[in-house]
LUMSEMI-812941 format. One line per field, with one value per residue (C-alpha): x, y, z; residue in three letters. Coordinates in nm, 4 decimals. Each point is the difference from the previous one (the first is absolute). Layout:
N
xx <- c(X/...);
yy <- c(Y/...);
zz <- c(Z/...);
resn <- c(ALA/...);
***
This chain:
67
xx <- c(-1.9488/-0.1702/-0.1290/-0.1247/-0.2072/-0.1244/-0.1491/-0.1542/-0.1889/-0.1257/-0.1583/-0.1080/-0.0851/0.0469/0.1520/0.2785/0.0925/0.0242/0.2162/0.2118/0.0624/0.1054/0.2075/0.2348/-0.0397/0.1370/0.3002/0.0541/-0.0548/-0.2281/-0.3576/0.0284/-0.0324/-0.2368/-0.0340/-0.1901/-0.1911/-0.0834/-0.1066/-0.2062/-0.2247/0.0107/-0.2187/-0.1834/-0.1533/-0.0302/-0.2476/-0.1620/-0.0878/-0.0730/-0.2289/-0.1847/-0.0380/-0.1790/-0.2387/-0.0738/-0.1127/-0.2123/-0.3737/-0.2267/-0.2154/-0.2942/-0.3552/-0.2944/-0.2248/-0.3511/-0.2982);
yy <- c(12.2615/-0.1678/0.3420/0.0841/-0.3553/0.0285/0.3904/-0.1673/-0.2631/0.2882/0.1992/-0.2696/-0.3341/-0.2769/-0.3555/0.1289/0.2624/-0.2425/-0.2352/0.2714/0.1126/-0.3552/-0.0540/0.3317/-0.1058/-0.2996/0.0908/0.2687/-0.3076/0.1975/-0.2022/-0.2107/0.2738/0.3162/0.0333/-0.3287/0.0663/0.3607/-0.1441/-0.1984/0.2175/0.2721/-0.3250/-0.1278/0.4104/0.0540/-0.3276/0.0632/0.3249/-0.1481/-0.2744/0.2927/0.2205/-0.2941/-0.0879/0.4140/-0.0241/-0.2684/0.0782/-0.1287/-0.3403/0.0755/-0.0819/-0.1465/0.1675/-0.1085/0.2300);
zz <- c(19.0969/0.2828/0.1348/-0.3410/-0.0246/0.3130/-0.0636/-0.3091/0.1579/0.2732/-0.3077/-0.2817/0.2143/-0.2582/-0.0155/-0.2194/0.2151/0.2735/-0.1885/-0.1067/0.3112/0.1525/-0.2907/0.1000/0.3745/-0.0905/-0.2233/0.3357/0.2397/0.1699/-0.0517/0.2981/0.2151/-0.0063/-0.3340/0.0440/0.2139/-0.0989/-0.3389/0.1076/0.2478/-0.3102/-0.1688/0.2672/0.0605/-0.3497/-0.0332/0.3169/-0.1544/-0.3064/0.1524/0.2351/-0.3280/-0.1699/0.3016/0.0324/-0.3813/0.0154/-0.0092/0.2852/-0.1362/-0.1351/0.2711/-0.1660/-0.0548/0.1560/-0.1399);
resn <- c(UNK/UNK/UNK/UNK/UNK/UNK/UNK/UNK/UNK/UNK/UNK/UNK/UNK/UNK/UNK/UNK/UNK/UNK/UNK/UNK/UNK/UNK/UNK/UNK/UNK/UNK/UNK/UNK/UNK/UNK/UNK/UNK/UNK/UNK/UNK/UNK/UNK/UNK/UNK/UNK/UNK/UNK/UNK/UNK/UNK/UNK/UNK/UNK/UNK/UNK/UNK/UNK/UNK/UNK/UNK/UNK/UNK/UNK/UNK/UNK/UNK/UNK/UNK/UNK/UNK/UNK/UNK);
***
């Protein structure tokens, strides 16, 4: 089950699939370890390329214009 969590959070990045996925680490006594850890970079990549996505979309300030 843990495998199956942890594939899930790789392809739809979400707070529940996070959560879902320590919940079965847990009941497998494996979250302490990797699957920690793996979790969380998973995250921390997914908002940096969330964050970088946002700053790409933004549209340069508009100048004033002086005529």
């Amino acid at each position: 089950m843990v495998a199956v969590r942890r594939n899930l959070l790789r392809t739809r990045l979400s707070l529940a699939a996070y959560q879902h996925l320590r919940t079965a680490a847990r009941t497998a006594a494996t979250w302490e370890g990797i699957q920690r850890a793996d979790a969380l970079k998973v995250l921390k990549a997914a908002a940096d390329g969330y964050a970088d996505q946002r700053q790409d979309r933004r549209s340069p300030l508009p100048t004033a214009h002086r005529g």
